[in-house]
Backbone as CSV, one residue per row, in Angstrom:
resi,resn,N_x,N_y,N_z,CA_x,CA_y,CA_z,C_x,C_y,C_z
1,UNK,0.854,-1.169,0.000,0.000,0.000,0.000,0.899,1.230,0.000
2,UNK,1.196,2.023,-1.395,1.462,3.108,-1.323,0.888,4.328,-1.197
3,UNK,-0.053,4.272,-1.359,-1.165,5.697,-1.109,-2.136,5.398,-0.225
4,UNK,-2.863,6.485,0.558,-3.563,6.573,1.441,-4.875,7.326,1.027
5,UNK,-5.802,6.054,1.331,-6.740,5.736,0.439,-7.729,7.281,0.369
6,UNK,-8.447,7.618,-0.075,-9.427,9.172,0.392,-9.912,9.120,1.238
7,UNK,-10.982,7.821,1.521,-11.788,8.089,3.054,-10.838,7.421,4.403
8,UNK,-9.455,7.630,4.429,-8.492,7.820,5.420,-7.730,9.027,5.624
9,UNK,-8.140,10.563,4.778,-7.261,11.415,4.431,-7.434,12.476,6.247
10,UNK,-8.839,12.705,6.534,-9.291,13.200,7.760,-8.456,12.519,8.803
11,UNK,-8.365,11.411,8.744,-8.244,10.362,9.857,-6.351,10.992,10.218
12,UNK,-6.002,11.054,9.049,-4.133,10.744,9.138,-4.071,12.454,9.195
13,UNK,-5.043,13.800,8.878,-4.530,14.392,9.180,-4.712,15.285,10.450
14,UNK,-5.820,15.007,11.229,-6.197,14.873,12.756,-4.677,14.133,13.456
15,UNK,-4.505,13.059,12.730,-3.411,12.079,13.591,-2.173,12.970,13.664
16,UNK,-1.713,13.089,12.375,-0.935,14.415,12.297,-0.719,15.309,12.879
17,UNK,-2.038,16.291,12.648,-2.263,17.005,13.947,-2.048,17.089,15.320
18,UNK,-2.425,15.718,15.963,-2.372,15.682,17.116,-0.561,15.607,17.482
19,UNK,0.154,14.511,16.856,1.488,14.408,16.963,2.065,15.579,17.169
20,UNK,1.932,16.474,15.772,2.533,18.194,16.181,2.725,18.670,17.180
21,UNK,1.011,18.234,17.601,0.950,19.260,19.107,0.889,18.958,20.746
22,UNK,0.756,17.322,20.671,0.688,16.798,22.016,2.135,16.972,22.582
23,UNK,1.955,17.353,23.685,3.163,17.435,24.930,3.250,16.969,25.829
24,UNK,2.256,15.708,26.340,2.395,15.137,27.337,2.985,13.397,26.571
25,UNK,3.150,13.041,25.744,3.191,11.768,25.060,4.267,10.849,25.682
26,UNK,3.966,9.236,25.631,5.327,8.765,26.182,6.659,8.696,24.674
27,UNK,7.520,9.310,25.939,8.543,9.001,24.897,9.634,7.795,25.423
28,UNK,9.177,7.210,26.336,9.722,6.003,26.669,10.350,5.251,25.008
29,UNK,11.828,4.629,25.480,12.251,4.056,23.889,11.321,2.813,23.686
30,UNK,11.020,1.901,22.592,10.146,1.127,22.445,10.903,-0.283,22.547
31,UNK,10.370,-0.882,23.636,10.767,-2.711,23.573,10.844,-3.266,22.682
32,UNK,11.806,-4.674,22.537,11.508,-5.582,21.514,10.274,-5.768,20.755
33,UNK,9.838,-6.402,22.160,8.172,-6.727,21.827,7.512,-5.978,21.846
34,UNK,7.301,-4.466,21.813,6.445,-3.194,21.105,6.390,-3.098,19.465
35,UNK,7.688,-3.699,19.557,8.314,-3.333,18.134,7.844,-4.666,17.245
36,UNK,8.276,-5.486,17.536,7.448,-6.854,17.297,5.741,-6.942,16.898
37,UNK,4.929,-6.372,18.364,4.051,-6.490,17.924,3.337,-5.112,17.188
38,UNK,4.092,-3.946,16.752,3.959,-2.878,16.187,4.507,-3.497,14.806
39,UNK,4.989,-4.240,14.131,5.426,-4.885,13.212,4.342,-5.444,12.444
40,UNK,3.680,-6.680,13.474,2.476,-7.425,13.100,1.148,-6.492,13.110
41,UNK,0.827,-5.802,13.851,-0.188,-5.175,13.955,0.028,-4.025,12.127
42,UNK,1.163,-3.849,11.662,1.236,-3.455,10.269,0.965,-4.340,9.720
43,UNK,1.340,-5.436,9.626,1.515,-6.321,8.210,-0.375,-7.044,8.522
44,UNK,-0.609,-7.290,9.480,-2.172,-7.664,9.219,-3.258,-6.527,8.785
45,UNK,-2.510,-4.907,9.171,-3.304,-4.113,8.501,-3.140,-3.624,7.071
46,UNK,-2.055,-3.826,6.253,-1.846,-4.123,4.902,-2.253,-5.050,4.117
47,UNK,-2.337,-6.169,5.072,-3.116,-7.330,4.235,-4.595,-7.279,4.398
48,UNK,-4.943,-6.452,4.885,-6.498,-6.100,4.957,-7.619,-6.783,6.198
49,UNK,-6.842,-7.644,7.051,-7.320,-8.500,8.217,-7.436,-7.161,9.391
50,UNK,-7.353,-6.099,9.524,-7.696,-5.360,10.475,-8.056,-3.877,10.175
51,UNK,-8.926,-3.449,10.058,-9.189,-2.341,8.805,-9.020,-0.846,10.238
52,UNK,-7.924,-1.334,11.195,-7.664,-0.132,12.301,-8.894,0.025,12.909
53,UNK,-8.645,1.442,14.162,-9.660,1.836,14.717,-9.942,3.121,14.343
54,UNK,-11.524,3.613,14.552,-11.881,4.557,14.481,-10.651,5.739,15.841
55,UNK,-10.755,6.867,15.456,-10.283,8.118,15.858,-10.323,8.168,17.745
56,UNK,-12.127,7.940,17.542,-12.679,8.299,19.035,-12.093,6.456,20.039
57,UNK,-12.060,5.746,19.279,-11.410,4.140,20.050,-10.010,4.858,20.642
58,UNK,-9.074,5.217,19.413,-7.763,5.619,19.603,-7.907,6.139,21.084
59,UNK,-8.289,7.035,20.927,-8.379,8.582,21.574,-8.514,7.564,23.223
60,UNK,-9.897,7.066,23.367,-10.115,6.153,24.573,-8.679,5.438,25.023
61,UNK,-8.278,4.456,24.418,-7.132,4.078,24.486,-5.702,4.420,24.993
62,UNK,-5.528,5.926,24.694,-4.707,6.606,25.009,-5.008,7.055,26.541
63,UNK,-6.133,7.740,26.479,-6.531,8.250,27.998,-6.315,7.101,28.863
64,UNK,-6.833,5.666,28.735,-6.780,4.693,29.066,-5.729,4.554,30.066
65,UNK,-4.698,4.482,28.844,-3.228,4.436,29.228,-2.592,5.134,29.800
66,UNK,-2.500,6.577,29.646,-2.350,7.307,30.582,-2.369,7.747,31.995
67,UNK,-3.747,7.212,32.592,-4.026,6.677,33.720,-3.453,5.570,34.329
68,UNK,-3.446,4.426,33.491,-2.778,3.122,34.378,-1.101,3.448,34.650
């Protein structure tokens, strides 16, 4: 997948967005196994077996984490 499809263009540039401007983010370096399973979690979403999450999931997720 070289291009990013049209009805993903909002999605990546909110994401974008947010990267720019968040200041609280971890910048902890990333584990093996982050990296590992940040690896797989690509290659099953290229092959079309996980079509990602919506914006507002992300978003939950993060707060999520933040807290624990």
């Amino acid at each position: 997948m070289d291009a990013l499809p049209d009805d993903r263009e909002a999605a990546a540039a909110l994401f974008l967005r947010f990267l720019l401007t968040e200041t609280d983010y971890d910048l902890e370096p990333l584990t093996p196994e982050d990296s590992a399973a940040e690896e797989a979690a690509w290659r099953e979403y290229q092959a079309g077996r996980d079509p990602g999450a919506p914006l507002s999931e992300v978003k939950r997720r993060l707060a999520n984490k933040r807290r624990a």
